[in-house]
C-alpha positions in Angstrom: -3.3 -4.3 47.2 -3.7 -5.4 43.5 -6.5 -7.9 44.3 -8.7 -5.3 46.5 -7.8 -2.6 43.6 -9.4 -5.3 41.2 -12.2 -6.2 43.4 -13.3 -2.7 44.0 -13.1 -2.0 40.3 -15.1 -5.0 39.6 -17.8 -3.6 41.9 -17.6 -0.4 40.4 -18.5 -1.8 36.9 -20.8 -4.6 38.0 -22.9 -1.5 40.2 -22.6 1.4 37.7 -24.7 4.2 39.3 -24.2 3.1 42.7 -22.1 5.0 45.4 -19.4 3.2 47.1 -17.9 3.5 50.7 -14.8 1.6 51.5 -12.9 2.1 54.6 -10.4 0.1 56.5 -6.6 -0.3 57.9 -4.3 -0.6 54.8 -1.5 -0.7 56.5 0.2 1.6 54.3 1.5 4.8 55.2 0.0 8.0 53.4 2.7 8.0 50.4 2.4 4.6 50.1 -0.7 4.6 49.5 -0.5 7.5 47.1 1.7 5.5 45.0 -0.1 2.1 45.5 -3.6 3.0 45.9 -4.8 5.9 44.4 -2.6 6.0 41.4 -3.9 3.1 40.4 -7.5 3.9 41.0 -7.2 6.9 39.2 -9.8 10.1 39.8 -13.0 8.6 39.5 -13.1 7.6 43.0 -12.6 10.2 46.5 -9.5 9.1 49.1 -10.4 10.3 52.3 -7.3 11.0 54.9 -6.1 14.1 57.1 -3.0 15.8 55.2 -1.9 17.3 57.8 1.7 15.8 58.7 0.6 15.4 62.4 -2.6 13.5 62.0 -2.2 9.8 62.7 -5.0 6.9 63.4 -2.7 4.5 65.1 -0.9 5.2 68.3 0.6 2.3 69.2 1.9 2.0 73.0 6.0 0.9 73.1 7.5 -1.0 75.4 9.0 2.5 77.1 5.2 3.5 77.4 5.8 6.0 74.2 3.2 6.5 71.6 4.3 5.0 68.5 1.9 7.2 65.6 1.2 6.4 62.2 -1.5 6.7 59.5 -2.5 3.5 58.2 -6.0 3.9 57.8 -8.4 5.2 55.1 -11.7 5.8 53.5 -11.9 5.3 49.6 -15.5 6.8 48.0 -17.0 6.8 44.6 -20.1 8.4 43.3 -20.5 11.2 46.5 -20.1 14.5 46.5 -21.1 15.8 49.6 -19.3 14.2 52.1 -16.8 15.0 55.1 -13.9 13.0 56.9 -12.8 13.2 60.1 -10.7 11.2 63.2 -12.5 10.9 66.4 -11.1 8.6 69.7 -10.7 5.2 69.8 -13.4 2.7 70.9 -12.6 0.9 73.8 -8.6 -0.2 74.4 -8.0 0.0 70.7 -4.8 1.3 69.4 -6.7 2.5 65.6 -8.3 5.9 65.9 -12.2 5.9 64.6 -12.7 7.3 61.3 -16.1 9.1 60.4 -17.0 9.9 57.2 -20.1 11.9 57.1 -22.5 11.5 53.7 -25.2 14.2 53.4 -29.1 13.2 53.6 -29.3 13.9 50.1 -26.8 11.5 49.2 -27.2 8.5 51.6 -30.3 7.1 49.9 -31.7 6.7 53.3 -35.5 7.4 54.0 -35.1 10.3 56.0 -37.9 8.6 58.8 -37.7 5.1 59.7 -40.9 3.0 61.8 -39.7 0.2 64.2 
């Protein structure tokens, strides 16, 4: 955790003025990463998770067919404002629930038309 805490603020002084989307299984639960992620981090950048105590993005299948749920996965922003999070399905067999965070037009940089 240190090393990707390092990393990402070495981006985030190499890039100043740039927005940053990081997203991934941290394999930490939501306090843990409280404690080892975001207090380390500090303000500057967004954590995007569900609080609710029910939410989970893993539901792992036991060996009694049960639904083993936890919350290990995350998005981590910096320089957006305008942005929304959310847990959709799974894709395919996987056991991780797909994350979507949504970045307004104004904020993605994109061209809003693209020619092929």
């Amino acid at each position: 955790v240190n090393d990707f805490i390092n990393k990402l603020n070495m981006v985030k002084g190499r890039y100043k003025n740039s927005k940053i989307i990081v997203f991934g299984d941290f394999n930490l639960r939501r306090e843990e990463f409280k404690i080892k992620v975001e207090s380390k981090l500090g303000n500057s950048f967004k954590y995007h998770y569900s609080e609710l105590t029910n939410a989970f993005t893993r539901c792992r299948v036991t060996c009694y067919n049960d639904c083993e749920k936890s919350y290990l996965d995350y998005f981590i922003t910096y320089g957006l404002v305008d942005t929304h999070f959310d847990i959709a399905k799974p894709i395919g067999k996987s056991d991780h629930y797909s994350l979507k965070c949504f970045v307004s037009k104004k904020e993605n940089g994109l061209p809003t038309r693209f020619r092929c």
